[in-house]
C-alpha positions in Angstrom: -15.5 -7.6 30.6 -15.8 -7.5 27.0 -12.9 -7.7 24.7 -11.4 -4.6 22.7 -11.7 -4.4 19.0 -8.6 -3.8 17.1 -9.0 -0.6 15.9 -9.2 0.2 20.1 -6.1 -1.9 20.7 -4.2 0.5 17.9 -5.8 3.6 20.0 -3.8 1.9 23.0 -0.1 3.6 24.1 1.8 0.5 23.9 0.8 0.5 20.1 1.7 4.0 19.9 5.0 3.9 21.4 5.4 0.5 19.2 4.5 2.5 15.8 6.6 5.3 16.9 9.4 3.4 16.8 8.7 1.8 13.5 8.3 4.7 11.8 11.4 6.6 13.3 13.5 3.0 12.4 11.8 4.0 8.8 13.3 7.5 9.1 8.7 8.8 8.7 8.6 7.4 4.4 7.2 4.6 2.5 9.5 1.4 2.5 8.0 0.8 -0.4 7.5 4.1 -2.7 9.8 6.3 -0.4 6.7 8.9 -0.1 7.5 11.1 2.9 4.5 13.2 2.3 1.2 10.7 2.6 -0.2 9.9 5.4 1.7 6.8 7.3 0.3 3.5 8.8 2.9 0.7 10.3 1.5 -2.2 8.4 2.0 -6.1 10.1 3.8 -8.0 7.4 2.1 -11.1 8.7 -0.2 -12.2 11.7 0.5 -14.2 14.7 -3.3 -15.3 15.7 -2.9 -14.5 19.8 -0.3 -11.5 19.6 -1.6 -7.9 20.4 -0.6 -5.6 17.7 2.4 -4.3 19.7 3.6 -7.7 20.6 5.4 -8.1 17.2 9.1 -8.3 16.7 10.1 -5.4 14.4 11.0 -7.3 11.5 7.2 -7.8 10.9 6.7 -4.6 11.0 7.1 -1.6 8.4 6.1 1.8 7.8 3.6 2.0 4.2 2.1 5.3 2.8 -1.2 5.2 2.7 -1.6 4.1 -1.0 1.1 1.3 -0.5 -0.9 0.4 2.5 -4.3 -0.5 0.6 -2.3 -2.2 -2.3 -0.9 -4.7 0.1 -3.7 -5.3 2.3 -5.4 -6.1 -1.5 -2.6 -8.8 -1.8 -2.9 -9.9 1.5 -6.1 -11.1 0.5 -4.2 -13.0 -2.3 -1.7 -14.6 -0.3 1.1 -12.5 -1.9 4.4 -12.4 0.7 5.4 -8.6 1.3 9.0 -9.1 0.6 7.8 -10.0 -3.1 6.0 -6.7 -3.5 7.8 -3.6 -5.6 5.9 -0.3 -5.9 6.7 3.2 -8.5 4.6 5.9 -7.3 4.3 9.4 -9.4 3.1 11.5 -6.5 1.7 15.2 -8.9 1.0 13.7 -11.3 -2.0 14.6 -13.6 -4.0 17.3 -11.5 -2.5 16.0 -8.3 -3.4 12.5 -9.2 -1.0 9.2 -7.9 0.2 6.8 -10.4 1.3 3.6 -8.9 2.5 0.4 -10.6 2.7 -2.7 -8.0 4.4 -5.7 -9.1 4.5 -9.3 -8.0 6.0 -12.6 -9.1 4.6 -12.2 -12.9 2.2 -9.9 -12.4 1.9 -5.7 -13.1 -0.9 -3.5 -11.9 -1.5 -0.1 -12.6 -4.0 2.2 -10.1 -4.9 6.0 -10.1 -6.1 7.3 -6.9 -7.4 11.2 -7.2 -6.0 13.6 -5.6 -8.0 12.5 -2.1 -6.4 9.5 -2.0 -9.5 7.8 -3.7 -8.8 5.2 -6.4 -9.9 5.9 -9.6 -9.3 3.2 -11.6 -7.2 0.1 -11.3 -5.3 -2.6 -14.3 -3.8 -5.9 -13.8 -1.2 -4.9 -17.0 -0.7 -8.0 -17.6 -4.7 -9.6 -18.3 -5.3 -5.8 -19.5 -2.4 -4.8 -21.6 -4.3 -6.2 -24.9 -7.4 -4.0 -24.0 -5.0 -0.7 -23.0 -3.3 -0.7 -25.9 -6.3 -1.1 -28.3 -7.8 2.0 -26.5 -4.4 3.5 -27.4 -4.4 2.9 -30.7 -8.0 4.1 -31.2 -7.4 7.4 -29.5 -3.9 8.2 -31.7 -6.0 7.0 -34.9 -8.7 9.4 -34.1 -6.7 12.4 -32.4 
């Protein structure tokens, strides 16, 4: 018998019933942003190579918005802890778009995602900040 992928394993009802209870512990919003409206995931803080996805103890677990969801898993990939990540979402605002600043240790990014959900553009403020603000400058000295 072959083994189940993961994306099976989160179709399972152990993992429901899990997730459930995350995101009622959660009260249904972002830990992170607060969003109530975005589509949730229960995100794994960290993995334990052997544990099923419902085998976690709740601590390791926490409801994320769909936007704050892909910004960690991005820092995943950099080794960046969770607890160390802070997130300001503007849900509405240019033409429905999302503005999100993520910040960790001594670092700022900026994203926009459309109004899909679909990033549009993404800064690390603090490599970038010398490049926004020349762009800045340009468009105030020819608007």
């Amino acid at each position: 018998m072959s083994e189940k992928s993961y994306s099976d394993k989160l179709k399972s009802p152990k993992w429901q019933k899990k997730r459930l209870e995350i995101m009622r512990r959660d009260k249904f919003r972002c830990r992170l942003c607060k969003d109530e409206e975005t589509q949730l995931s229960v995100h794994h803080k960290e993995y334990i190579n052997g544990n099923e996805p419902w085998d976690y103890d709740n601590s390791y677990l926490v409801t994320l918005c769909e936007h704050c969801h892909k910004e960690v898993e991005l820092l995943r990939k950099e080794e960046i802890p969770f607890d160390k990540i802070r997130v300001y979402k503007s849900v509405g605002w240019y033409d429905k778009s999302i503005i999100m600043f993520v910040s960790y240790f001594d670092t700022c990014s900026m994203s926009i995602y459309n109004h899909r959900g679909e990033m549009i553009i993404g800064f690390n403020l603090v490599d970038d900040i010398p490049h926004i603000i020349s762009i800045l400058k340009n468009t105030l000295k020819n608007g």
